[in-house]
C-alpha angles and dihedrals in degrees: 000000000000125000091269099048089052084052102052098042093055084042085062096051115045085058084043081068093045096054098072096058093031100048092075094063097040105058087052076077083062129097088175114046097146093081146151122210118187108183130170089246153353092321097096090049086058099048092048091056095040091049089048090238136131126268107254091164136081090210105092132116090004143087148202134207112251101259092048089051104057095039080053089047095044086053099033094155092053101042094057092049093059115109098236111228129191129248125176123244095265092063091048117113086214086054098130098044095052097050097052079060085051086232114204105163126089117303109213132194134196109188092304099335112106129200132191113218097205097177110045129101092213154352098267094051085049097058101038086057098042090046101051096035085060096059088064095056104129094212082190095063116035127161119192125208125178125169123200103258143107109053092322109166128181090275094059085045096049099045094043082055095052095051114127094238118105099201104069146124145202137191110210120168093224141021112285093162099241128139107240088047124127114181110235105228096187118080126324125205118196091326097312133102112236107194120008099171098075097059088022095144098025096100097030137057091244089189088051092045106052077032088061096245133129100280100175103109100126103065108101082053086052105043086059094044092052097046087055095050093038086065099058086030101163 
């Protein structure tokens, strides 16, 4: 583990800890506490925790590559209805790329979309949580968050960009002149974003977003970060 991985490992919890007496006085700041975050990785799990509100989302402690994300975001409903069934690493079609993470965690699917539980023990913790998680969708109030990460190429930006859904977000690392993009401002690696839940609220109004509102008020700050670190980009 290097110095900034311990850093930022000790950085998450501790407000990990915080979050248990803090949420509650957050989320007075919410006029929309009743909502659904689907997000391509661990980031809505983090906001949740950090807001003091309930997980109505299956998306938590888990993430997708970035294909398998937006075809899961453009047929939401289906997607959800599926009965999500269990591969090893070997049939997976992201075989070579798990195992140079050496995964070890569940591997789900859902028809052709595949999900890395990251943080379950098992299968079965997996789909009881997935199952029951599900159920609490509210299909009447949905936030979408995507980072550009995982193998994401142009075409996954693009076509996030282009879903019919109005609340919606996306990390780039750099300005691609969309409209859901949110330039990442934290480090950058070969045009990916490596970790998006430490500084998860740092370039975004976390409260206007989940609330509905404009949240992009970071971006100048941002834009210059980005362009520093861009420029020893490792």
């Amino acid at each position: 583990m290097t110095y900034k991985e311990f850093k930022d490992a000790v950085r998450v919890k501790t407000r990990e800890k915080m979050n248990i007496y803090l949420g509650k006085y957050r989320n007075r700041k919410l006029s929309n506490k009743n909502v659904t975050i689907i997000s391509n990785n661990c980031w809505g799990g983090h906001v949740y925790r950090y807001l003091g509100i309930e997980y109505l989302s299956p998306t938590i402690g888990l993430y997708f590559f970035a294909d398998d994300y937006v075809k899961f975001c453009k047929n939401l409903k289906y997607y959800i209805d599926q009965e999500l069934q269990f591969i090893s690493v070997d049939e997976s079609k992201h075989k070579d790329n798990l195992v140079e993470r050496n995964t070890i965690c569940p591997i789900g699917v859902l028809d052709d979309v595949e999900i890395v539980f990251l943080h379950y023990k098992s299968q079965q913790e997996a789909l009881e949580k997935w199952k029951r998680r599900s159920k609490r969708i509210n299909w009447n109030n949905i936030v979408f968050k995507f980072s550009e990460q995982n193998y994401c190429s142009m075409k996954e930006i693009i076509e996030f960009d282009k879903l019919p859904y109005d609340r919606k977000i996306m990390f780039t690392t750099k300005d691609y002149h969309v409209k859901s993009q949110i330039l990442w401002g934290g480090i950058c690696i070969k045009g990916d974003i490596p970790n998006d839940t430490v500084l998860f609220r740092k370039f975004i109004d976390l409260i206007k977003f989940i609330n509905g509102k404009d949240c992009k008020k970071r971006q100048r700050y941002a834009g210059k970060r980005l362009k520093k670190l861009n420029k020893a980009e490792v």
